[in-house]
VEXDREN-2710 file (C-alpha; in Angstrom, 1 decimal):
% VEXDREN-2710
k/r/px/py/pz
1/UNK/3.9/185.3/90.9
2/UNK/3.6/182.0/92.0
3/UNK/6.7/180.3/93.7
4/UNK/7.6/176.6/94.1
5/UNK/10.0/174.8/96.0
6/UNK/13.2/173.7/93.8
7/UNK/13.9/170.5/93.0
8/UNK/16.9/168.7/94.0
9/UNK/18.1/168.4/90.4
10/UNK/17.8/171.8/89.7
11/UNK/19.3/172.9/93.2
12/UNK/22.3/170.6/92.2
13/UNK/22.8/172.5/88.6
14/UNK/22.4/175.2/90.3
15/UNK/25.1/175.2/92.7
16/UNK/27.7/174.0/89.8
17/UNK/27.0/177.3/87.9
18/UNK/27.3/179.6/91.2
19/UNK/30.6/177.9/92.4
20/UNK/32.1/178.5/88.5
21/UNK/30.0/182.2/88.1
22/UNK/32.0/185.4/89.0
23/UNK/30.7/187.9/91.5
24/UNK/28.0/190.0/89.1
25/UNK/26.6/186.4/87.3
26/UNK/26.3/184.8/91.1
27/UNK/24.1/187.9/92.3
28/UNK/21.6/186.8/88.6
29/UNK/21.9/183.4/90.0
30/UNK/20.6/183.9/92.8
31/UNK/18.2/186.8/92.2
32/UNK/17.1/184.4/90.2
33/UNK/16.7/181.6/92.7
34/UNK/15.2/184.0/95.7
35/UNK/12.6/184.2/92.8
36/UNK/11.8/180.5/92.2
37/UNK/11.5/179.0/95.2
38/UNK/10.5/182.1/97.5
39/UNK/13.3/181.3/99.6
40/UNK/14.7/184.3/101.9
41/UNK/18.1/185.8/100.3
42/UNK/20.7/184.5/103.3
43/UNK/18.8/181.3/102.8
44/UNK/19.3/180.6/99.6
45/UNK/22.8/181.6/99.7
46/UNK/23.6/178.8/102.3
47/UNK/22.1/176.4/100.2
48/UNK/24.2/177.4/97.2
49/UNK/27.3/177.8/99.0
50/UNK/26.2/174.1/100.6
51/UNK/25.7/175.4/103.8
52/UNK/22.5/174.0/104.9
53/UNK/20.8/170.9/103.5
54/UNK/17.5/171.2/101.1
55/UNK/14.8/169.9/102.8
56/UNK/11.8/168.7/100.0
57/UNK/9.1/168.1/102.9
58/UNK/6.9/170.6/105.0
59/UNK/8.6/172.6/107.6
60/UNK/7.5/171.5/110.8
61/UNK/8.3/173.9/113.3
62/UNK/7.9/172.9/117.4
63/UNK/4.4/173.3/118.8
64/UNK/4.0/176.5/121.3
65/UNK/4.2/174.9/124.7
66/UNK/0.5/175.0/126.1
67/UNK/1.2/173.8/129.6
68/UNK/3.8/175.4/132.0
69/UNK/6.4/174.5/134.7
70/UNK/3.2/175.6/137.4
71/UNK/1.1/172.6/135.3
72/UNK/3.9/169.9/135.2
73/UNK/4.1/170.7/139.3
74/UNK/0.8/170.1/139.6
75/UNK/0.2/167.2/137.9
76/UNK/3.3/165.1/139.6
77/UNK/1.9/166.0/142.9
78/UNK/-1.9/165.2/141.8
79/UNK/-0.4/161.8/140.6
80/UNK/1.7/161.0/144.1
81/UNK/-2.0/161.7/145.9
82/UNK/-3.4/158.8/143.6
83/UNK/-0.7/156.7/144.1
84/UNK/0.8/156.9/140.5
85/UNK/-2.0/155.2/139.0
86/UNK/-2.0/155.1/134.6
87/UNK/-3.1/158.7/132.7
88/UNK/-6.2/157.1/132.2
89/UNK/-7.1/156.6/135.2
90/UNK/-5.7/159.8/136.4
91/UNK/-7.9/161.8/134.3
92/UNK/-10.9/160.0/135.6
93/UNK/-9.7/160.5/139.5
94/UNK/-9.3/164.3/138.5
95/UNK/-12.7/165.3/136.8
96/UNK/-14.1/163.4/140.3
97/UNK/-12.2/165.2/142.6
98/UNK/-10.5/168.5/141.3
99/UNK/-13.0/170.8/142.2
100/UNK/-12.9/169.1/146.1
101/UNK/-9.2/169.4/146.1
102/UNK/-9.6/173.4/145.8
103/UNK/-12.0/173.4/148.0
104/UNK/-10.5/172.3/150.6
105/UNK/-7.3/173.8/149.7
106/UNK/-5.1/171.6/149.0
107/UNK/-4.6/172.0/145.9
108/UNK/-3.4/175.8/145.7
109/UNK/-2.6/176.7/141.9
110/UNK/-3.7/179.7/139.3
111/UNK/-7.0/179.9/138.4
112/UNK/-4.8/179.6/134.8
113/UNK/-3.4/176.7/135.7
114/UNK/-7.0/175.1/137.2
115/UNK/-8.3/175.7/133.8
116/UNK/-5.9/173.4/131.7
117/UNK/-5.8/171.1/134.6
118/UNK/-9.9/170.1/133.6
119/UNK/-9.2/170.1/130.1
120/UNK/-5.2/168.3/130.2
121/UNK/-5.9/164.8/128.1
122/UNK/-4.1/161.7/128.9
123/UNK/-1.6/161.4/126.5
124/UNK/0.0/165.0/127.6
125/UNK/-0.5/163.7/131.4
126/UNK/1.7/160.6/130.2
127/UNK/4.2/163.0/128.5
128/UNK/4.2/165.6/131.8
129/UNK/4.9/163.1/134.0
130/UNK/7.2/160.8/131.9
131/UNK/10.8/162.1/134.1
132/UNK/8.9/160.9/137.1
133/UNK/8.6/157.2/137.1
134/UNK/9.8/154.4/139.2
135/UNK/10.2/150.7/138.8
136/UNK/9.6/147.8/141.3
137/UNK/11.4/144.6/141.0
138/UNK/9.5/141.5/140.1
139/UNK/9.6/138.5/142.8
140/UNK/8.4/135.0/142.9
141/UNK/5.3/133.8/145.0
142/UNK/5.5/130.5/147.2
143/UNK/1.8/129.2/146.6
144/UNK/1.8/125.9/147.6
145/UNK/-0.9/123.1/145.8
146/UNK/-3.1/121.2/148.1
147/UNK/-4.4/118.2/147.5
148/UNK/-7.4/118.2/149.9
149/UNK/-11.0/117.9/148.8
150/UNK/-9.9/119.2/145.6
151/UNK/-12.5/116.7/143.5
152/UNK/-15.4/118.6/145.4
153/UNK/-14.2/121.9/144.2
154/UNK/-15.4/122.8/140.8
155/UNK/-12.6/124.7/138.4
156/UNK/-13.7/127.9/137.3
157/UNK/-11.5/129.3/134.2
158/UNK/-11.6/132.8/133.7
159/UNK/-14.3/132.1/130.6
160/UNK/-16.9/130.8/133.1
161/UNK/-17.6/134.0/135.6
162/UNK/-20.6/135.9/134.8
163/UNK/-19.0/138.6/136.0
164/UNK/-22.5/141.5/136.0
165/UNK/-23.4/141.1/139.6
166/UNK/-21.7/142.4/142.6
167/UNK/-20.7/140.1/145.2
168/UNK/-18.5/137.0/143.3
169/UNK/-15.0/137.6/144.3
170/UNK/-11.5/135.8/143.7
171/UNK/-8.9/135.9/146.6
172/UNK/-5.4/134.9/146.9
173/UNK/-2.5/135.3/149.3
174/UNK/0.3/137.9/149.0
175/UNK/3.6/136.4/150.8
176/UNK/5.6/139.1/152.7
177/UNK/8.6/136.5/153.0
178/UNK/11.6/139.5/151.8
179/UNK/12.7/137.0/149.1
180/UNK/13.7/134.4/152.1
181/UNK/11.2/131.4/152.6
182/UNK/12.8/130.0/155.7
183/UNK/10.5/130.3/158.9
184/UNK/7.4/131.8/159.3
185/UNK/6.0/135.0/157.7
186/UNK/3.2/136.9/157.3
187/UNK/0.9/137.0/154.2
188/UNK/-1.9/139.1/153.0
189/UNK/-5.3/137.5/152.2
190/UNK/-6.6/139.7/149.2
191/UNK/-10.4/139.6/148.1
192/UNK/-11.3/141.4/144.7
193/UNK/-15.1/141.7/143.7
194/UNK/-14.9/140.9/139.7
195/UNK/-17.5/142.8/138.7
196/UNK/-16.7/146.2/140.4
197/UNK/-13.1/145.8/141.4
198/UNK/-13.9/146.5/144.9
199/UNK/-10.9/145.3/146.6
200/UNK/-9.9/144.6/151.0
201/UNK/-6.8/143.3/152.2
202/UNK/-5.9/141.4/155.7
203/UNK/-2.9/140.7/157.1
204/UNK/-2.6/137.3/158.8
205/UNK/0.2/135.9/161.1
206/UNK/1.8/133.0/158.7
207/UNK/-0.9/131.1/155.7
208/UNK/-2.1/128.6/158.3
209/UNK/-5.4/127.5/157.6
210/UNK/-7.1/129.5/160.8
211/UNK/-5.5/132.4/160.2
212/UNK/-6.8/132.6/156.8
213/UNK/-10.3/131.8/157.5
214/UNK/-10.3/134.3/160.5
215/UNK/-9.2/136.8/158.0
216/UNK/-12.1/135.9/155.5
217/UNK/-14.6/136.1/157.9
218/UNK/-13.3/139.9/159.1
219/UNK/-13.0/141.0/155.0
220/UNK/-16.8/139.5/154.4
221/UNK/-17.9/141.7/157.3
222/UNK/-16.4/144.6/155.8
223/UNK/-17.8/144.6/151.6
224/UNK/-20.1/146.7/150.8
225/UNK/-22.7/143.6/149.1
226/UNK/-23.3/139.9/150.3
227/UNK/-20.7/137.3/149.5
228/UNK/-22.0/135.2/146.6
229/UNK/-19.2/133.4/145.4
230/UNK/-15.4/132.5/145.9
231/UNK/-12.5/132.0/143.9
232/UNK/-9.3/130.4/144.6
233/UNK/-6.3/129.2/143.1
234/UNK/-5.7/125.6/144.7
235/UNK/-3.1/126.7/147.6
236/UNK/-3.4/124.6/150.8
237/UNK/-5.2/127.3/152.7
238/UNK/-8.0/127.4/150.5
239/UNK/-8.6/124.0/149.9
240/UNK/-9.6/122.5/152.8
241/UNK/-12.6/120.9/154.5
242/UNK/-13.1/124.4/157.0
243/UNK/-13.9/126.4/154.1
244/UNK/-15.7/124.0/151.9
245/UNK/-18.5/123.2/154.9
246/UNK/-18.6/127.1/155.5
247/UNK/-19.8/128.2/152.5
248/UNK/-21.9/125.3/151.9
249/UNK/-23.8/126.4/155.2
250/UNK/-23.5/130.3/153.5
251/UNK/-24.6/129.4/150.5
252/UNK/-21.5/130.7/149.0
253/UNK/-20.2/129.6/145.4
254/UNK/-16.9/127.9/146.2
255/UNK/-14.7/127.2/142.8
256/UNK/-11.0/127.0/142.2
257/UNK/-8.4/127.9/139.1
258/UNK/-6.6/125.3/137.1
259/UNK/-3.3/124.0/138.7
260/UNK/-0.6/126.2/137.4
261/UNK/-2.5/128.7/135.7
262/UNK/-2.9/132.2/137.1
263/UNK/-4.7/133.8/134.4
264/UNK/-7.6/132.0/136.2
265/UNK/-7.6/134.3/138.7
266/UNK/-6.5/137.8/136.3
267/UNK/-8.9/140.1/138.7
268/UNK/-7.0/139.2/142.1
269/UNK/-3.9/138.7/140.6
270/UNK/-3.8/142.5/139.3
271/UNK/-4.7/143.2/142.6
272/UNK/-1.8/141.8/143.9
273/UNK/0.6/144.1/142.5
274/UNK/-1.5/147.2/142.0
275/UNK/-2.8/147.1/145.7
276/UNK/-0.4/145.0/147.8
277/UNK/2.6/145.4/146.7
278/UNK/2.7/148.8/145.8
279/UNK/1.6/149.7/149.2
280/UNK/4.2/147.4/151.4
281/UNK/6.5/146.3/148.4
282/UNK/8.6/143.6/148.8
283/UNK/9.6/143.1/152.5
284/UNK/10.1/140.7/155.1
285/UNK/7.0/141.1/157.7
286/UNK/7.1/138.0/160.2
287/UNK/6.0/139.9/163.6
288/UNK/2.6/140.1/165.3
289/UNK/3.3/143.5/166.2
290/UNK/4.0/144.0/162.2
291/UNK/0.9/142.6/160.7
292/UNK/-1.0/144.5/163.5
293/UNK/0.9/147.2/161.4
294/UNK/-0.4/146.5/158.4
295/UNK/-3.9/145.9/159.4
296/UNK/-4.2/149.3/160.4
297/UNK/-2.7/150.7/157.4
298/UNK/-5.5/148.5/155.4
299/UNK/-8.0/149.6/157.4
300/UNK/-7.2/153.1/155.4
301/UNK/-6.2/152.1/152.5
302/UNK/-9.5/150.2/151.5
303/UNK/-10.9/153.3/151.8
304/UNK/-8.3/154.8/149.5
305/UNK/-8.1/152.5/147.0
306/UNK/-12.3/151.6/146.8
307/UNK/-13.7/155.0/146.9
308/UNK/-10.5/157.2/145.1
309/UNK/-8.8/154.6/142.3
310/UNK/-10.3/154.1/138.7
311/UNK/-9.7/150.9/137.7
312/UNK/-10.9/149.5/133.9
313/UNK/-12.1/145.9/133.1
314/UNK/-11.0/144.3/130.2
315/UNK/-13.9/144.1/127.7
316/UNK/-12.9/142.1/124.7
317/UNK/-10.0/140.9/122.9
318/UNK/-9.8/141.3/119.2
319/UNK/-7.2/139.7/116.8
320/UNK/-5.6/141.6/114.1
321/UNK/-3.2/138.9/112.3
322/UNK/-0.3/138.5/114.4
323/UNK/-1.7/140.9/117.5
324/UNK/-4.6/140.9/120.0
325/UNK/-6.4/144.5/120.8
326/UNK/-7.2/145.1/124.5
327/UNK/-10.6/147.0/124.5
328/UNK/-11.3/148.1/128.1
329/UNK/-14.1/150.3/128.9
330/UNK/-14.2/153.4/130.5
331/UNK/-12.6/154.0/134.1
332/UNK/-14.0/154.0/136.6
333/UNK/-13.8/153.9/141.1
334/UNK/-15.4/150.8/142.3
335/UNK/-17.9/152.8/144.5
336/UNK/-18.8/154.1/141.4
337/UNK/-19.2/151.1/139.5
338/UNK/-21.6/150.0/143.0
339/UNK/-24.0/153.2/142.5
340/UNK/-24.3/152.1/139.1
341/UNK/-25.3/148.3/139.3
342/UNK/-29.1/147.6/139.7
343/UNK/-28.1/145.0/142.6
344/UNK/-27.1/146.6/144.7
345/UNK/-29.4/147.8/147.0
346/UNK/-30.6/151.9/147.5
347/UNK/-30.1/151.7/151.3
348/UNK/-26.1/150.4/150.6
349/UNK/-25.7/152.6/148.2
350/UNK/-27.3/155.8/150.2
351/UNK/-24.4/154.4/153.1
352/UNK/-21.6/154.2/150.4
353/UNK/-22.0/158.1/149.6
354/UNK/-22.6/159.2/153.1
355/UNK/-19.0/157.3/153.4
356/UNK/-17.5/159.0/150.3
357/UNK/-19.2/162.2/151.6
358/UNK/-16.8/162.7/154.8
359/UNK/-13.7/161.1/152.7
360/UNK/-10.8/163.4/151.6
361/UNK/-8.3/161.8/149.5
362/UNK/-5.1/163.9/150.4
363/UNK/-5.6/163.4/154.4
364/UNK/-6.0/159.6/153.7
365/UNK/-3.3/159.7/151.6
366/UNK/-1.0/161.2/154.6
367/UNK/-2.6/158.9/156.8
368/UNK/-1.3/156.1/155.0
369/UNK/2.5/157.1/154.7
370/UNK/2.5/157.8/158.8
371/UNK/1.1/153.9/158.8
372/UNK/3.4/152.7/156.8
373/UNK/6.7/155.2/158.3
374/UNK/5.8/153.4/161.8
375/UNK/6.0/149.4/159.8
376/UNK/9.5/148.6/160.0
377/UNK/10.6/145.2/158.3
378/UNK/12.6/142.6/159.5
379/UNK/15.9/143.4/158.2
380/UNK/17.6/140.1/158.3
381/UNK/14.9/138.7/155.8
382/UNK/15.7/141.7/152.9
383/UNK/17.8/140.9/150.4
END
């Protein structure tokens, strides 16, 4: 006998005849209506009595629950080891470095639990790990334009980079001023390599123009290809007639952004926040004891951040009427992104995995938060 759900017309006549219907007609009514709609006896009794609401569309019970409390753990503490980075990049950082984890034991779960951590997607990661996120405040920067030389320093908008060779980088300058601009403070000269994200960091003393050329020449030392080209907004520090004759002896590409407009600079500028600030927030650093401090803490992080964080590059924008689609491509470390470029040589990248080789991501990760525990701030500056 083939049953059917009632409709609410019918349910409604229905209920009028058993609320008028003695005792023996209301048991035909609803023998009648068990029959119908297939409904179970105390269940259609509460709908004729007007009990519980008639619901037309499919039943949609709650999913089983796949992952467990042992999971959720888990994946909170794998996402403090990579510095809270997005799902998507999470899952990345895990398929490259679960297996290591276990090895060396830090990660200690069920072999259960191992299992649904390879195979966890990142949408569930996002919903696991939803109860644990933080917000940083947003602050204002105190770039300065300069006015120097700035004729014989081509603009570059974020159109013109041909952005499929290692080695062409954009850099700017993280303030460290605690929200107070008086005096002198310390600042953070930040290099990005467009095409592979590669990013280093160093601290300098205040944004003098020495101090930020000593610190360029430490950071060029330290990538892992030869500098090709530069990219600046047009602070003071950059523009000046130091830096223009050096790379002209270097044969280094010197270009600048457009006054005012920081989306010619989106690779650094990401940086900025993703790197810097998450590591020393928003503090007032103006000590040389302090931004020995943080040099030391960089000296880690790089390491940290270059060989252990996916990072995806924006790979088109599409318009849909009113909206613009973000395509990115598929995440990845910048040392990876380094063994996979044809420029870069075989003998750096057969030094890059000898470096990645004696690397372990959780120690770093420790080493870091005892660097940072001994960088006090300058409390008078904090707002």
């Amino acid at each position: 006998m083939s049953r059917s759900k009632p409709s609410p017309t019918y349910l409604a006549s229905l209920k009028q005849r058993y609320a008028r219907a003695s005792k023996k007609e209301r048991s035909t009514i609803l023998d009648e209506f068990v029959k119908t709609s297939g409904y179970h006896r105390k269940h259609a009794i509460a709908l004729l009595r007007g009990k519980r609401r008639h619901r037309t569309g499919p039943i949609r019970r709650p999913r089983a629950r796949v992952y467990t409390q042992e999971d959720r753990a888990a994946i909170v503490q794998l996402a403090e080891w990579f510095d809270q980075i997005s799902s998507k990049r999470l899952r990345v950082a895990m398929d490259n470095t679960l297996d290591d984890l276990r090895r060396r034991k830090h990660l200690r779960v069920s072999r259960e639990c191992f299992a649904r951590l390879h195979v966890i997607s990142a949408s569930t990661l996002d919903r696991l790990r939803a109860a644990a996120r933080a917000t940083v405040p947003l602050r204002r920067g105190h770039t300065k334009p300069g006015t120097l030389l700035k004729r014989q320093i081509p603009i570059r908008t974020f159109a013109d980079w041909d952005d499929t060779r290692p080695g062409f980088t954009e850099m700017d300058l993280v303030d460290h001023s605690g929200g107070n601009s008086r005096g002198e403070f310390a600042h953070t000269l930040n290099v990005t390599d467009v095409h592979t994200g590669w990013t280093e960091m160093r601290a300098v003393r205040t944004k003098a123009q020495k101090f930020v050329f000593a610190a360029l020449q430490v950071i060029r030392d330290r990538l892992p290809v030869p500098l090709l080209g530069l990219d600046s907004d047009n602070g003071q520090e950059f523009i000046n007639d130091q830096l223009l004759r050096y790379c002209d002896q270097e044969h280094i590409t010197f270009t600048r952004g457009r006054v005012g407009r920081k989306n010619d600079n989106p690779y650094v500028e990401q940086k900025n926040w993703s790197v810097v600030r998450r590591l020393v927030g928003y503090d007032r650093y103006d000590t040389q004891p302090q931004v020995d401090q943080l040099n030391r803490a960089y000296s880690v992080y790089r390491l940290y951040v270059n060989f252990f964080l996916p990072v995806m590059k924006l790979k088109q924008k599409v318009r849909i009427g009113s909206r613009v689609k973000k395509i990115y491509d598929a995440p990845q470390t910048p040392y990876a992104r380094l063994l996979a470029s044809p420029d870069v040589e075989e003998a750096t990248q057969a030094k890059l995995r000898a470096i990645y080789a004696q690397l372990d991501v959780v120690n770093l990760k420790r080493e870091i938060e005892a660097l940072l525990d001994a960088l006090k701030p300058t409390r008078s500056g904090a707002r």
